[in-house]
BAFI-142668 format. One record per atom (N, C-alpha, C): x, y, z. Coordinates in steps of 0.05 Angstrom, whole numbers, plus 32768, in hexadecimal, padded with zeros to 4 digits. Layout:
REM residues N
XYZ
...
END
This chain:
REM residues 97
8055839580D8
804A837D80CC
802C837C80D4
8012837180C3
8006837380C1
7FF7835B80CC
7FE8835880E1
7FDA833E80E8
7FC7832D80D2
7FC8831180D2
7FC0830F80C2
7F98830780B8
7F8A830980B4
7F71830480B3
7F6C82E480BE
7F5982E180C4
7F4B82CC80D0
7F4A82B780BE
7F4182C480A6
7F3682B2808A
7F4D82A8807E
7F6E82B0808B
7F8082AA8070
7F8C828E808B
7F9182818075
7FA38264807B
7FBC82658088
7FC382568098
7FEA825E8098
7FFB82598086
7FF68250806C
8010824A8058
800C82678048
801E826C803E
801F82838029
801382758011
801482847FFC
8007827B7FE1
801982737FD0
803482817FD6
8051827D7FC5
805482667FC9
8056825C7FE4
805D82497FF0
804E822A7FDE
8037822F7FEA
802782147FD4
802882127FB3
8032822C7FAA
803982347F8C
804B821E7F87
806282147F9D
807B82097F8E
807881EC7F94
806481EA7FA4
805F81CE7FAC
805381B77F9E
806081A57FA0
805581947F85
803B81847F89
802A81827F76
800C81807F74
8012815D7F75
7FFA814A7F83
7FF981377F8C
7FE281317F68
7FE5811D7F5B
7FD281157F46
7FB781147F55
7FA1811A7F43
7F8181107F52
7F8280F17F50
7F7780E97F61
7F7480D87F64
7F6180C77F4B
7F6580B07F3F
7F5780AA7F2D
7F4B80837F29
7F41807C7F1B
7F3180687F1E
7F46804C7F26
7F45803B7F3C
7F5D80277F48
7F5D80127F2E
7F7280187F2F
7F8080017F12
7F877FEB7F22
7F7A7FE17F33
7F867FC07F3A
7FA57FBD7F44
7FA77FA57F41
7FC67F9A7F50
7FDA7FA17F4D
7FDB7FAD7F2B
7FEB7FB77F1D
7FF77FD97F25
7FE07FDE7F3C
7FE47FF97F47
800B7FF97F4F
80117FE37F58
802E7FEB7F6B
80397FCD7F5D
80557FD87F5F
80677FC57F53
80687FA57F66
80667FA47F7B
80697F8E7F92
804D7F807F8D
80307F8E7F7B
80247F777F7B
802A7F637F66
802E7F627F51
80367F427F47
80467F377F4C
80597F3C7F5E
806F7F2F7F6B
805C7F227F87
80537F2E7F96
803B7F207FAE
80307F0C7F9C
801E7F0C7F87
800A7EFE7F7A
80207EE07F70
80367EF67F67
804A7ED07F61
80497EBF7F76
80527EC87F8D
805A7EC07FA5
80427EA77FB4
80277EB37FA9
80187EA57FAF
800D7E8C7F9D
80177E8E7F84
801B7E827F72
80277E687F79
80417E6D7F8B
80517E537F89
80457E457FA4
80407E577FBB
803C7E4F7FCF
80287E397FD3
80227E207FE3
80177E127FE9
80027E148003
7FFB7E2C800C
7FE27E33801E
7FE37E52801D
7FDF7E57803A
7FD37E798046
7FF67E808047
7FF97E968044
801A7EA88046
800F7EC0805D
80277EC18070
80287EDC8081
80387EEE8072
802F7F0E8081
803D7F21807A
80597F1A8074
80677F0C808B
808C7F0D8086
808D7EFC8079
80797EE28068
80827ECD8053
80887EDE803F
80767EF18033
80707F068023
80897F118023
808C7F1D8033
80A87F398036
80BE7F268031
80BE7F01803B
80D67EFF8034
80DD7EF18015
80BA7EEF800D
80C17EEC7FED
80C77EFE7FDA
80C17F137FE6
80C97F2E7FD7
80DB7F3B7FD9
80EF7F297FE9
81077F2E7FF3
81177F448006
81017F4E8012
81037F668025
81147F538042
81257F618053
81247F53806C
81157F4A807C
81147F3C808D
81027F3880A4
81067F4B80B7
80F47F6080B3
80F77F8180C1
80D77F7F80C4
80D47F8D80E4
80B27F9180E2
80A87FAC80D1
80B67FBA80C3
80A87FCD80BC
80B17FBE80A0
80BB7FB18091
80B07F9E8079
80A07F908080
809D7F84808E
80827F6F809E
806F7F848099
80657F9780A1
804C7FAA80A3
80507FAE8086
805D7FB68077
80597FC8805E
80507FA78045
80577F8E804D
804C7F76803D
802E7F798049
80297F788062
80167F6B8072
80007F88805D
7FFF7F9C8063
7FF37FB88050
7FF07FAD8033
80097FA88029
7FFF7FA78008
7FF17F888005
7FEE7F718014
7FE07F5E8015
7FC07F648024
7FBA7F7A8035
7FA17F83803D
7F9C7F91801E
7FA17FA2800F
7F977FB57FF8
7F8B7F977FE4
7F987F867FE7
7F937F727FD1
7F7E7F5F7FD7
7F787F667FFA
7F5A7F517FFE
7F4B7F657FFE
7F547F8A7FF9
7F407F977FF0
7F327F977FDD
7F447F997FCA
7F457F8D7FAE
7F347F767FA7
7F3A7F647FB2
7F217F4B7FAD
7F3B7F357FA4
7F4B7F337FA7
7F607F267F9D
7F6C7F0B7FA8
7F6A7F1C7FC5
7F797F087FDC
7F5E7F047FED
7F627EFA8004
7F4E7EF28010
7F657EE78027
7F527EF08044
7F627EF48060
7F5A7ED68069
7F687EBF8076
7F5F7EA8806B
7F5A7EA78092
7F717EA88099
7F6C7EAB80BB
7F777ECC80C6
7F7B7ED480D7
7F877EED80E0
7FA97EF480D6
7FAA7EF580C3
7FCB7EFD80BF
7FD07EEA80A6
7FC17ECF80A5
7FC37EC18089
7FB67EC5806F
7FC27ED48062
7FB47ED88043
7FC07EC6802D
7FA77EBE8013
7FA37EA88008
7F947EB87FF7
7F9D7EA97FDF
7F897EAC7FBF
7F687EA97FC6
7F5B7EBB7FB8
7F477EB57FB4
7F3D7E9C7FA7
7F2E7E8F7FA9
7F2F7E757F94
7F207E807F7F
END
């Protein structure tokens, strides 16, 4: 067996041949990106102030589990990325007016 050059990678070439290609990345389509945002956006709809992560997770009917807690608390950070939401105190997010 033959050592292999400096310049070559560790995956084979076969190997990445069969592997499935990730889409390019392309221009952010808004809220509509993931199915859980108009369901968040309702939620704030009905609500009467600021909502935490687990108000979220438990309007969207996930359990009260901290890794649903993190994965609301994430898709409610993308949406004050967005310009959408707005972080009202540390953990309370609220409509933009």
């Amino acid at each position: 067996m033959r050592p292999r050059p400096a310049w070559s990678s560790s995956r084979s070439p076969a190997r990445d041949r069969y592997r499935p290609r990730r889409p390019a990345p392309g221009p952010q389509t808004g809220p509509a990106e993931h199915p859980d945002y108009p369901r968040i956006l309702a939620a704030f709809d009905h609500a009467t102030g600021p909502l935490r992560a687990k108000d979220v997770g438990e309007a969207l009917g996930h359990e009260l589990l901290p890794r649903n807690a993190e994965g609301a608390r994430a898709k409610l950070e993308r949406l004050v990325e967005l310009g959408i939401l707005t972080e009202a105190d540390t953990g309370n997010f609220a409509r933009k007016p």
